[in-house]
C-alpha positions in Angstrom: 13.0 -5.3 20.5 11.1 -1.8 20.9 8.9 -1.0 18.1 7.2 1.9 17.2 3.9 1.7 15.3 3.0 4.6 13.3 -0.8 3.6 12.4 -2.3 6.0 9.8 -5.7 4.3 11.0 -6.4 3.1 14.4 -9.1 1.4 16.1 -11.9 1.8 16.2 -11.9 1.8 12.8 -12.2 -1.4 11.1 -10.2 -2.0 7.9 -7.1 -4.0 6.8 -4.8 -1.3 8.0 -6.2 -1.5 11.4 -6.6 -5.8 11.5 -2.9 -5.9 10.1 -2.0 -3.3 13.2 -3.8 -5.0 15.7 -2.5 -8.5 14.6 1.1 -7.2 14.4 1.1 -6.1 18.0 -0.6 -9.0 19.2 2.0 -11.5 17.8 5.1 -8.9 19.2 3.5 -8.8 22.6 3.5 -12.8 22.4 7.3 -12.5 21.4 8.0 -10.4 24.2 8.8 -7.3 22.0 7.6 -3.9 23.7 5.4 -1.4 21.3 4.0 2.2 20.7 1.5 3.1 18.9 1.2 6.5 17.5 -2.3 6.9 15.8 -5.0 9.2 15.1 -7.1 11.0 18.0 -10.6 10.2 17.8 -13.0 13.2 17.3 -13.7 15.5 20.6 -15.6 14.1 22.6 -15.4 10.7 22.0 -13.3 8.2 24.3 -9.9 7.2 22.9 -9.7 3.4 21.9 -7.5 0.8 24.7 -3.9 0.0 23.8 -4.6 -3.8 22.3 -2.2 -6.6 23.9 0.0 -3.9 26.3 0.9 -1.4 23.6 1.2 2.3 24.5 -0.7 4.4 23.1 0.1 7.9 21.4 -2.7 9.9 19.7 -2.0 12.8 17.7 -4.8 15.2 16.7 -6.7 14.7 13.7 -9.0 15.5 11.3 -11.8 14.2 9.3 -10.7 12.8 5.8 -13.4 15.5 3.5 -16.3 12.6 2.1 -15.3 10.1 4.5 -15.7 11.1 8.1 -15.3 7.8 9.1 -11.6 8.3 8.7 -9.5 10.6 10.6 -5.9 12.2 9.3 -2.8 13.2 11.5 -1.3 16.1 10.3 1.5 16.0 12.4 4.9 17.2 11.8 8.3 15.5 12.6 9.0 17.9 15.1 5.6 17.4 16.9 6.5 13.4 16.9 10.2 14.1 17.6 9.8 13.7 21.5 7.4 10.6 21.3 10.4 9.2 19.3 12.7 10.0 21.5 10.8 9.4 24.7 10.2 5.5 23.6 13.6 5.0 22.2 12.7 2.5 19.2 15.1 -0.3 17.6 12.6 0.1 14.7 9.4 1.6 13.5 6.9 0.1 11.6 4.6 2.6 9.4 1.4 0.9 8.5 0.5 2.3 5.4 2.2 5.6 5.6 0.9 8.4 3.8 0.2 11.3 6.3 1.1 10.5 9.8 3.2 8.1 8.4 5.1 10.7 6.0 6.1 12.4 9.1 6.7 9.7 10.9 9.6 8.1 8.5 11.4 12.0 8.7 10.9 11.7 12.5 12.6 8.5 12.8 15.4 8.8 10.6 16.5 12.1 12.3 16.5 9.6 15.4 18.9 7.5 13.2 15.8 4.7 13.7 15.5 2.5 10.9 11.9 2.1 9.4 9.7 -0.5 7.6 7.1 1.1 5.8 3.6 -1.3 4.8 2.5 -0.6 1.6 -1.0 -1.0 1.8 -3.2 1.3 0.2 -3.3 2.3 -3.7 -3.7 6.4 -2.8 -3.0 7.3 -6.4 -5.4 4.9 -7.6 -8.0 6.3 -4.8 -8.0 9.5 -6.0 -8.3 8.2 -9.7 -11.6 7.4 -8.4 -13.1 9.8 -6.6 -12.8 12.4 -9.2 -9.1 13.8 -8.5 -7.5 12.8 -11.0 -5.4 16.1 -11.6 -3.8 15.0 -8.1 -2.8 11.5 -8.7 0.9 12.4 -9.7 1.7 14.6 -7.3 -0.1 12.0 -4.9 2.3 9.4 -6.7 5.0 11.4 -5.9 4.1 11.7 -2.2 4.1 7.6 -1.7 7.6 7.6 -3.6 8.9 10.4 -1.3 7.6 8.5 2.1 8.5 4.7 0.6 12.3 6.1 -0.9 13.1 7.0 2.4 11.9 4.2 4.4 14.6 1.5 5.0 12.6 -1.6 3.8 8.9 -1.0 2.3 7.1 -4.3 2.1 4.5 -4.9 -0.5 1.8 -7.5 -0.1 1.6 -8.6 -3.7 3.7 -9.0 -6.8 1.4 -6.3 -8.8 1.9 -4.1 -5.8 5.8 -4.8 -6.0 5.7 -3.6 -9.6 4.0 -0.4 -9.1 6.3 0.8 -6.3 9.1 -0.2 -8.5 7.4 1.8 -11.4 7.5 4.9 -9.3 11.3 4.4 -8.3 11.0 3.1 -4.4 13.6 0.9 -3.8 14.3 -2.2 -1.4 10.7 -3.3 -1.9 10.3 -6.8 -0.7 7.6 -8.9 -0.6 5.2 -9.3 2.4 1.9 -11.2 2.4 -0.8 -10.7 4.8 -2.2 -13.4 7.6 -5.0 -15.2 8.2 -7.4 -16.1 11.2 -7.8 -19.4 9.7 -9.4 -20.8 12.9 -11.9 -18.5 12.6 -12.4 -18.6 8.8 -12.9 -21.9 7.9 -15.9 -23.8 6.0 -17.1 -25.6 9.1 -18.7 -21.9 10.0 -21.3 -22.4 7.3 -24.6 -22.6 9.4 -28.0 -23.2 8.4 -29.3 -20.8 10.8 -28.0 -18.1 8.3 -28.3 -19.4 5.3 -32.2 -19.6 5.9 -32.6 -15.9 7.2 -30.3 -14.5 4.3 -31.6 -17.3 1.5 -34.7 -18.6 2.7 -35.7 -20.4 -0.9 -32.5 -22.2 -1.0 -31.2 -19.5 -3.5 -27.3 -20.1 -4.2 -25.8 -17.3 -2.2 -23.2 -14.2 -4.0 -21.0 -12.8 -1.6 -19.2 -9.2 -0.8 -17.4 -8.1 2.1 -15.6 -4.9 2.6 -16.0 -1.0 2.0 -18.9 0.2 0.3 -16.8 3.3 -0.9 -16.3 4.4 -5.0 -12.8 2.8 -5.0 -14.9 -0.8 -5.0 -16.6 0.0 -7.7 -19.8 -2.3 -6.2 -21.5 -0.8 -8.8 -20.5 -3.5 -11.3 -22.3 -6.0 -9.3 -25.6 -5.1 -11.3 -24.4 -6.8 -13.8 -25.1 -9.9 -11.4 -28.9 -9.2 -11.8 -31.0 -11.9 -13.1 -29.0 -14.6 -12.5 -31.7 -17.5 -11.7 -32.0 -18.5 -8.4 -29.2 -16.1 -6.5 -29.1 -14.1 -4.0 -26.8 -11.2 -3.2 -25.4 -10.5 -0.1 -23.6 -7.8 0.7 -21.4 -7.4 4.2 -20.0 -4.1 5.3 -20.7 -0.1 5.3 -19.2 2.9 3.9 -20.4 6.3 2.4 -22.2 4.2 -1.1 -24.6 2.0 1.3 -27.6 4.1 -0.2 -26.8 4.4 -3.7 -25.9 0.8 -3.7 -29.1 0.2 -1.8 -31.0 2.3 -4.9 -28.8 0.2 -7.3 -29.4 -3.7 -6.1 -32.6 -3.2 -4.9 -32.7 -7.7 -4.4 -29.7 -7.5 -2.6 -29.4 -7.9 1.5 -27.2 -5.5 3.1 -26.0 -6.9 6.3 -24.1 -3.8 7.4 -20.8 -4.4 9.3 -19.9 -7.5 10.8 -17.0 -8.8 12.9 -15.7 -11.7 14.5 -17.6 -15.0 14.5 -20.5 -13.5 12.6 -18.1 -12.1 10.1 -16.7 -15.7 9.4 -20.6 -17.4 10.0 -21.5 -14.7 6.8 -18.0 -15.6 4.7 -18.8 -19.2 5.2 -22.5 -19.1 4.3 -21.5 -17.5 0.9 -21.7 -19.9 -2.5 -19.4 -17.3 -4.7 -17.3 -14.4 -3.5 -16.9 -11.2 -6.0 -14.3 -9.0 -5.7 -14.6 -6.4 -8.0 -12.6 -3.8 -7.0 -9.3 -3.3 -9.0 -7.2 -1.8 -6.6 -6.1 -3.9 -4.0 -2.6 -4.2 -3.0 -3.2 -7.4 -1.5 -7.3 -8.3 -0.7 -7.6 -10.1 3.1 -11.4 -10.4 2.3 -10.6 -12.7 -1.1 -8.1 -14.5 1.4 -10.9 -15.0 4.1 -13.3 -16.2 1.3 -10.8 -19.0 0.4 -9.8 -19.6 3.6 -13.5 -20.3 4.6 -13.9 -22.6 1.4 -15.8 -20.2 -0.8 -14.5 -19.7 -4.9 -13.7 -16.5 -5.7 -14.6 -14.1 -8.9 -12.3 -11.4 -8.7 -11.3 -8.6 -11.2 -7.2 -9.5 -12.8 -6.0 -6.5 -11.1 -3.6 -5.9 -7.9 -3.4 -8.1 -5.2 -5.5 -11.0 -6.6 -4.0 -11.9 -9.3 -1.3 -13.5 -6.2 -4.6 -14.9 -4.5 -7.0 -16.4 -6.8 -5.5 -19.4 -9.0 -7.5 -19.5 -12.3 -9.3 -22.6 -12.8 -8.2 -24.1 -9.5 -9.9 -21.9 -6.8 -11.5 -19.1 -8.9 -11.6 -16.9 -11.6 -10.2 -13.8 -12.5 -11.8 -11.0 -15.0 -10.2 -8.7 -17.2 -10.7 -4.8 -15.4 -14.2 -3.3 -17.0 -15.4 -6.6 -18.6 -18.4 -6.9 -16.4 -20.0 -9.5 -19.3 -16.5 -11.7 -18.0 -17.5 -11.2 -14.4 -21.4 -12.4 -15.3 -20.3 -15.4 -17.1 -18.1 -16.5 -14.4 -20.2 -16.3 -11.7 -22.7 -17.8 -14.0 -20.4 -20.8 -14.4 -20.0 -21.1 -10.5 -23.4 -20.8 -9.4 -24.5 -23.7 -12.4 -22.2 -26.3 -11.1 -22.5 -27.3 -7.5 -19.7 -29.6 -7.7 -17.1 -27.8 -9.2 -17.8 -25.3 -6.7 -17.1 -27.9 -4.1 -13.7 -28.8 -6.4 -12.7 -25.0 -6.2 -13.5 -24.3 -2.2 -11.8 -27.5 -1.4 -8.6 -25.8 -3.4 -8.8 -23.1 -2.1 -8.8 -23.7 1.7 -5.6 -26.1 1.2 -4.4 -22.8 -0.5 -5.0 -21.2 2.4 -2.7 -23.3 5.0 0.2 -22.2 6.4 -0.7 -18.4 6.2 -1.4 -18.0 9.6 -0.6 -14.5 11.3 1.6 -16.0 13.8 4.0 -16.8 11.0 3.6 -13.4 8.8 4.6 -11.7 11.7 7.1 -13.7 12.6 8.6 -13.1 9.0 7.9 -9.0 9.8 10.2 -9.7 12.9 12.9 -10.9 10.6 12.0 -7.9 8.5 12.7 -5.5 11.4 16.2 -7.0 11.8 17.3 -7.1 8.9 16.1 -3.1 8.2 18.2 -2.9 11.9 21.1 -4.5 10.6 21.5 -2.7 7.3 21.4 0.5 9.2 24.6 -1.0 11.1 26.4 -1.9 8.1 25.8 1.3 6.0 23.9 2.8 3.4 21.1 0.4 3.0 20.3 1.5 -0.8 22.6 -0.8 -2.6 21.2 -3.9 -1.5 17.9 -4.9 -2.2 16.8 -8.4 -1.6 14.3 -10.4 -3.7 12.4 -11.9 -0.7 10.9 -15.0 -0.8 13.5 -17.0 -1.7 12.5 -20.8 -0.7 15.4 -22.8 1.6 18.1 -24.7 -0.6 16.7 -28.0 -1.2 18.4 -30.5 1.4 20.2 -32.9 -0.9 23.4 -31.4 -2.5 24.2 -30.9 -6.0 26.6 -32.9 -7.2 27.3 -32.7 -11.0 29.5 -34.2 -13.5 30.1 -31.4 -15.4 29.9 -27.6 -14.5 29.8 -25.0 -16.5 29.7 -21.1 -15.7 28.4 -18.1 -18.1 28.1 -14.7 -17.8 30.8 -11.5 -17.9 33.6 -10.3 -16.0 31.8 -11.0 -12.9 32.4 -14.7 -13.4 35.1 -14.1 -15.5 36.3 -13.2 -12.1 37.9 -10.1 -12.9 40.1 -8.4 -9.9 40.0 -11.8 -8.1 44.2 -12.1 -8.0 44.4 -14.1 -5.1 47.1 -17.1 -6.5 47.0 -15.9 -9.7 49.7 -14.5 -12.7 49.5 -10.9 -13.2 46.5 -10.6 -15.5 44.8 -14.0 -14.5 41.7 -13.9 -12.5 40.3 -16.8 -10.8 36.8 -16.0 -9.7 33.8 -17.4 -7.4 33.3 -19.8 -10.2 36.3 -21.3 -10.2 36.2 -21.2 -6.9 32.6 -22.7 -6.8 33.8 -25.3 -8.7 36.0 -26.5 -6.4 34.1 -26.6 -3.7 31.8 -28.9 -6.3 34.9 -31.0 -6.5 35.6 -31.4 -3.1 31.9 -32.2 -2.2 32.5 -35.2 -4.7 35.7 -36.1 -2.9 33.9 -36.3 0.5 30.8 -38.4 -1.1 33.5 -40.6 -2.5 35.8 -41.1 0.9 32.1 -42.0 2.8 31.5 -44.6 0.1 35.2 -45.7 0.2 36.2 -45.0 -3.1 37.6 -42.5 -5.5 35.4 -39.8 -6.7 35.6 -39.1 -10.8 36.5 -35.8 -11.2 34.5 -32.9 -12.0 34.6 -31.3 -15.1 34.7 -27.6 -15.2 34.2 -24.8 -17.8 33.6 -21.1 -17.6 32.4 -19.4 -20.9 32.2 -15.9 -19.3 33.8 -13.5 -21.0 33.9 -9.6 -19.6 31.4 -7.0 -21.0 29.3 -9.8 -22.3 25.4 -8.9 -22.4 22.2 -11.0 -22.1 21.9 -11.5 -25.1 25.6 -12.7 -25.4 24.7 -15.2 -22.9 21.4 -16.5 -24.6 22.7 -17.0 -28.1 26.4 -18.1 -27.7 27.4 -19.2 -24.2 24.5 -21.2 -23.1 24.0 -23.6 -26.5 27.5 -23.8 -25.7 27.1 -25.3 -22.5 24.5 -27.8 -23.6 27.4 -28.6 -26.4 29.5 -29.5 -24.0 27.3 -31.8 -21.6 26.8 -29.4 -18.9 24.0 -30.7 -16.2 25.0 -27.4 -13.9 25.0 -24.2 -15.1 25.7 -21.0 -13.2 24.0 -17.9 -14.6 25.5 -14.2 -13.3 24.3 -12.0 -16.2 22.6 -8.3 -16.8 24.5 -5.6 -15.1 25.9 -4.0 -18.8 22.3 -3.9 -19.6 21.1 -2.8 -16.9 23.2 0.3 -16.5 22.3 1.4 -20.0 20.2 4.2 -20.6 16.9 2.7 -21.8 17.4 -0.6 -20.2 14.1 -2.5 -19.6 14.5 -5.1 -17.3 11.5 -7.0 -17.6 12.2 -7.5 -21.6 15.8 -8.5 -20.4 14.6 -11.0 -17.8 12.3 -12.5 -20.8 14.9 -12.6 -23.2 17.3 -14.7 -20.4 14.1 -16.7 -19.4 14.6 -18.3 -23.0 17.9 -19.3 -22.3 17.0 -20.8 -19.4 14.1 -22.5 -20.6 16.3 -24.2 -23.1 18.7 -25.2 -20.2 16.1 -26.9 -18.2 14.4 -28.3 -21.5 17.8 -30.1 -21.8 17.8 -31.9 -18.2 20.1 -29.2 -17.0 20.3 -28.2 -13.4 20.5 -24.4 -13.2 21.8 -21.8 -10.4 20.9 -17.9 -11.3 22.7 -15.6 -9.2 20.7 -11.9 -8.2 22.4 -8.9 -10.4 23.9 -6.6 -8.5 25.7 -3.5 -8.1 28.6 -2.1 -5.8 28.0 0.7 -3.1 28.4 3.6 -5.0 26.4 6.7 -4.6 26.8 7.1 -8.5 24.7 3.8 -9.1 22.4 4.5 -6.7 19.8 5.7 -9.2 19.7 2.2 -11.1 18.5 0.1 -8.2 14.9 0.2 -8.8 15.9 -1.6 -12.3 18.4 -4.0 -10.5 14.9 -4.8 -8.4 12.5 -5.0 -10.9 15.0 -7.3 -13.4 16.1 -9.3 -10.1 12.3 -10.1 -9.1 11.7 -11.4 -12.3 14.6 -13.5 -11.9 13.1 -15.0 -8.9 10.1 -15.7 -10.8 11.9 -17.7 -13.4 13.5 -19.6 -10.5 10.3 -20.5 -9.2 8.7 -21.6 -12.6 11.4 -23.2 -14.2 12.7 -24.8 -11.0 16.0 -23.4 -10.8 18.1 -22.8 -7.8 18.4 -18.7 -6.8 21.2 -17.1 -5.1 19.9 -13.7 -3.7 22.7 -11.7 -3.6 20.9 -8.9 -2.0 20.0 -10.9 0.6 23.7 -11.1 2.3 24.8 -7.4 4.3 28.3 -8.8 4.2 28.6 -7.1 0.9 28.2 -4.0 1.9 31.1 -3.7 3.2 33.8 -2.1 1.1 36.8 -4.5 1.6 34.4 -7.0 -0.9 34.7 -4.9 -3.7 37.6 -4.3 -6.1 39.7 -0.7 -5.9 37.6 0.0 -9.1 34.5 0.3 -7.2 32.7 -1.8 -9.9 34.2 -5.5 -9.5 34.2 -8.0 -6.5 37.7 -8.5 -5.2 39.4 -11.6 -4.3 37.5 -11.2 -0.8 33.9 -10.8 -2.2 34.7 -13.7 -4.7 35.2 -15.6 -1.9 32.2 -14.6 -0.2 30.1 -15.6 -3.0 31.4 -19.1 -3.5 30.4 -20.0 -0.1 26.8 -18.8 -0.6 26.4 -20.3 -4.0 27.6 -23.7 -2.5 25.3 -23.2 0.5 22.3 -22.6 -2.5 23.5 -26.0 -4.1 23.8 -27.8 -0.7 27.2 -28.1 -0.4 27.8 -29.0 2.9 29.2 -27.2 5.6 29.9 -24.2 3.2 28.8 -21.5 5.5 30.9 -22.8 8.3 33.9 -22.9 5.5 32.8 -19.2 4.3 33.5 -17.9 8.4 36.3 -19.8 8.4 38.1 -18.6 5.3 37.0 -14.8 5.8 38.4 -15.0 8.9 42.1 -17.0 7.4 42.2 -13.8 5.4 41.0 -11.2 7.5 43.2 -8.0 6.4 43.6 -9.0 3.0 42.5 -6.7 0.2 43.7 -3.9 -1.4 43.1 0.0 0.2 40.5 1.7 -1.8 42.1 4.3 -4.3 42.3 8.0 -4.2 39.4 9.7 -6.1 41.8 11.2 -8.7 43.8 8.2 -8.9 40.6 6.0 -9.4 39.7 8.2 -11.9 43.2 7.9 -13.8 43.4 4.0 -13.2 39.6 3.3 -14.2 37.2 5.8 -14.7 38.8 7.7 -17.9 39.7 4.6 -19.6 36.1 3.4 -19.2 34.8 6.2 -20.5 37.6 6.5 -23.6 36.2 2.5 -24.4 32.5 4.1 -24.6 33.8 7.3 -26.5 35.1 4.7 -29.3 32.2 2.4 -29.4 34.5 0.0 -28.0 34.2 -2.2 -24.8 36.7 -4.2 -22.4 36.0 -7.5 -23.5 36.6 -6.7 -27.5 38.7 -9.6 -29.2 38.5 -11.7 -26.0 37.8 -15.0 -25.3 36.2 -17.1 -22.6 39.2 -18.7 -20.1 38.0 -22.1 -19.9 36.1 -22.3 -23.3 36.5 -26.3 -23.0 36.2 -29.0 -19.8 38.9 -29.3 -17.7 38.9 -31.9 -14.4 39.2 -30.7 -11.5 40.3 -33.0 -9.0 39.7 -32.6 -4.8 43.7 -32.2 -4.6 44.1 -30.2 -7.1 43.9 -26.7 -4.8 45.5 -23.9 -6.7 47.5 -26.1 -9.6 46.4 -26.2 -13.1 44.0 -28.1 -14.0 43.8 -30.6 -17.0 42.0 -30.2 -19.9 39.8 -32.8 -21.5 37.1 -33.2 -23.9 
């Protein structure tokens, strides 16, 4: 794979930007992957920085950012980086933080037809909040909308950070962490060498690494003075060394440190303080941890996803500076529950090594890659994250679906009398079935059958779902429910898909409260340039989905996960519905999701069996005629498809592994 970099900071700076750039290209280099770097020139007359682990190296001519000469800007236009584009010839490129170089950059590479990745990174609205330019933070706003709306994939380090992308409107935001050097960081680099030059009466030691620029807000650590018998120590430099200098007179200011002294000074702290509140992600917190120090951080950003309250630190409401004393104050009085909290917090720490966050970025990459094969990547957007299905398969006694005409399984004819639908729950079902016939052949017996019933009904809403159909599953004995519920609320005007994720968490809750096993499927919608202005809300309500999943211990089928449903011979000649081909489709990955096995070499299989299937899609004025105008006559009348209609399989009926096609048999 060739990858293009587009760094809007470049050694020899040293910030996250930079450490996540030069860790990036250090893990592709390993992989055998060939990168470019196109960064910032360094100021005349001083030597440009080496290409790290066998990069190239492009510099574009830059200027210095006004208050901060430290950091340089590319103003570059996509016609200056055309060529470099060109010349290279990238599968991908990867914009690190992209705001100026990287704005041009993403226009560059799509008029390349090169998919991008953008790395959310940096708060710049919030930045300019707080060095006085406040007047510019929308249109700044708007500027990292612009840039992350046109980027392929924009990955966000934290679950605050998610939020405020989706806020401003970006879509296919997924979630990407940030590594950690935790051979380097680690408690075993506490030495008392430093400790007696930095606290030579034994003082319990308060800890700060990073910037010392406005946006940190360092200021607040005043409020630390006083404390008996601590120290403050404070690692890095930036354009508020003096006035913080002027401000914490008691504190020692050990200027910039990297490496092995960086980690000997993270390890030699007692408490870490974070109070900056706006950090996308915080790899100085993560080092902190990492090296076995507790953390006091304000509840803002990227550490609310790092610090666990009570476990390995605390977190502070923003401006309550009396909250931040008292926590520290808590620390620094208890020698053993600090040792409690930095023994937490490196086991936190494992597993988030940079050989395995880049190894994610590399799936990342491809999958940007791939959706640019398979068409306009806007109407998926997948969740991220989702953990593995858990090895042992599901296998219920009694099954029951809910949602609307998706599980209905509207426009799914296949086998069916005109104006019967069967559905990927029905089909799901008996897949369920047959997974209980094989587990009963191994064993040498009959399998009971299982018994099936699907309470969807079309046009149903969440609250539909909440108040009737799920008491009604735990009525009828259900220990698997399937939930596929919030597109009609969604595509409403004033939707709010957080409150509609809350309002479904209650159903859910009362599910699992019952013993109930529970699969939620990802809402979704089809790929239609109408719709293309709801996805943000599709993402927002589907990553609080996935949070549900995670806290109530439900099983998650990420619909956007799966490029196969891009393609238009999925989707029903009403452009709105799955057709009998995408019901089929998601079957297969729902049984994959509950461990049915072999169900992805059944889903090949049986896409391939029907390959040509599937009606051609409609003429625009006949769609309109057939669909459209009826649709919007329903609305017109207050009046909507599933009025006066009830669910198809409202009670149990067995479904046995012979039964393929045939009725099935009611029971009770």
């Amino acid at each position: 794979m060739r990858v293009i970099v587009f760094a809007e900071t470049f050694l020899p700076q040293a910030n996250g930007v930079v450490n996540s750039v030069v860790q990036v290209l250090r893990r592709l280099d390993a992989l055998g992957h060939d990168a470019l770097v196109v960064a910032p020139a360094p100021p005349v007359g001083h030597s440009a920085p080496d290409a790290p682990f066998g990069a190239e190296l492009a510099l574009i001519p830059s200027v210095a950012l006004p208050g901060y000469p430290e950091v340089r800007l590319a103003p570059a236009t996509p016609r200056r980086l055309a060529p470099i584009v060109r010349r290279f010839g990238p599968d991908v490129a990867h914009l690190a933080s992209p705001f100026v170089l990287g704005g041009a950059g993403v226009r560059a590479s799509a008029a390349a037809g090169v998919p991008t990745v953008a790395v959310y990174q940096t708060d710049v609205p919030g930045y300019a909040r707080r060095y006085g330019a406040a007047p510019a933070e929308a249109a700044l706003a708007r500027r990292v909308a612009d840039i992350h709306g046109r980027a392929t994939l924009t990955l966000a380090p934290s679950t605050a950070a998610v939020a405020d992308l989706e806020r401003l409107g970006v879509p296919r935001v997924r979630t990407w962490g940030r590594g950690i050097d935790a051979e380097r960081f680690r408690p075993e680099r506490r030495s008392r060498a430093w400790r007696a030059r930095n606290a030579p009466g034994g003082e319990t030691v308060i800890g700060y690494v990073g910037r010392l620029a406005p946006e940190k807000q360092l200021s607040d650590l005043a409020a630390l003075a006083g404390l008996p018998g601590t120290r403050l120590v404070i690692v890095g430099e930036g354009p508020e060394r003096s006035r913080l200098e002027a401000l914490l007179p008691e504190a020692v200011f050990l200027g910039r440190l990297d490496g092995d002294a960086l980690a000997e000074a993270v390890a030699g702290f007692d408490v870490f303080v974070h109070p900056g509140p706006h950090e996308t992600f915080g790899q100085t917190i993560q080092e902190a941890l990492a090296s076995g120090v507790p953390v006091v951080a304000v509840g803002a950003g990227g550490p609310l996803d790092l610090v666990d309250v009570s476990r390995t630190g605390w977190l502070y409401e923003p401006g309550d500076l009396a909250g931040m004393r008292a926590h520290v104050a808590d620390l620094v009085g208890d020698a053993a529950k600090r040792r409690a909290f930095g023994e937490a917090a490196r086991d936190a720490m494992r597993g988030r090594g940079w050989d395995r966050l880049v190894d994610e970025l590399v799936e990342h990459y491809a999958d940007a890659i791939e959706l640019a094969r398979a068409g306009d990547a806007r109407f998926l957007t997948a969740v991220g994250g989702i953990p593995e299905p858990q090895p042992a398969g599901l296998r219920p006694d009694r099954f029951v679906a809910v949602g609307d005409s998706l599980t209905e399984g509207l426009d799914d004819t296949s086998r069916q009398a005109d104006g019967q639908y069967r559905g990927w729950a029905d089909r799901l079902a008996m897949l369920l079935a047959l997974s209980r016939g094989a587990a009963g052949d191994s064993a040498g017996q009959d399998a009971p059958p299982l018994r099936y019933a699907n309470l969807a009904v079309r046009s149903r809403r969440v609250r539909d779902v909440v108040d009737e159909q799920i008491p009604a599953a735990i009525g009828l004995g259900a220990d698997l429910v399937a939930v596929l519920v919030g597109g009609n609320d969604l595509v409403k005007w004033r939707a709010r898909p957080d409150a509609l994720a809350a309002r479904l968490d209650t159903g859910i809750a009362r599910l699992r409260d019952a013993g109930v096993e529970v699969l939620l499927v990802t809402a979704f919608t089809p790929p239609n340039p109408l719709v293309a202005r709801l996805q943000p809300r599709f993402a927002r309500f589907n990553r609080a989905l996935a949070q549900i999943a995670e806290r109530r211990g439900c099983r998650l089928l990420d619909f956007g996960a799966h490029r196969e449903f891009l393609d238009e011979r999925v989707w029903s000649p009403d452009r709105v519905h799955l057709g009998s081909r995408g019901h089929r489709l998601l079957a297969y990955r729902a049984a994959a999701v509950l461990g049915v096995p072999d169900a992805a070499a059944l889903a090949a299989l049986d896409d391939a069996l029907h390959d040509g299937d599937g009606d051609d899609p409609l003429p625009t004025r006949e769609w309109v005629r057939r669909h459209a105008a009826p649709w919007a006559w329903r609305r017109l009348r207050g009046r909507t498809a599933g009025d006066g209609m009830s669910a198809k399989h409202d009670r149990l009926i067995e479904l046995r592994p012979g039964d393929g096609a045939r009725a099935p048999h009611e029971t009770t």
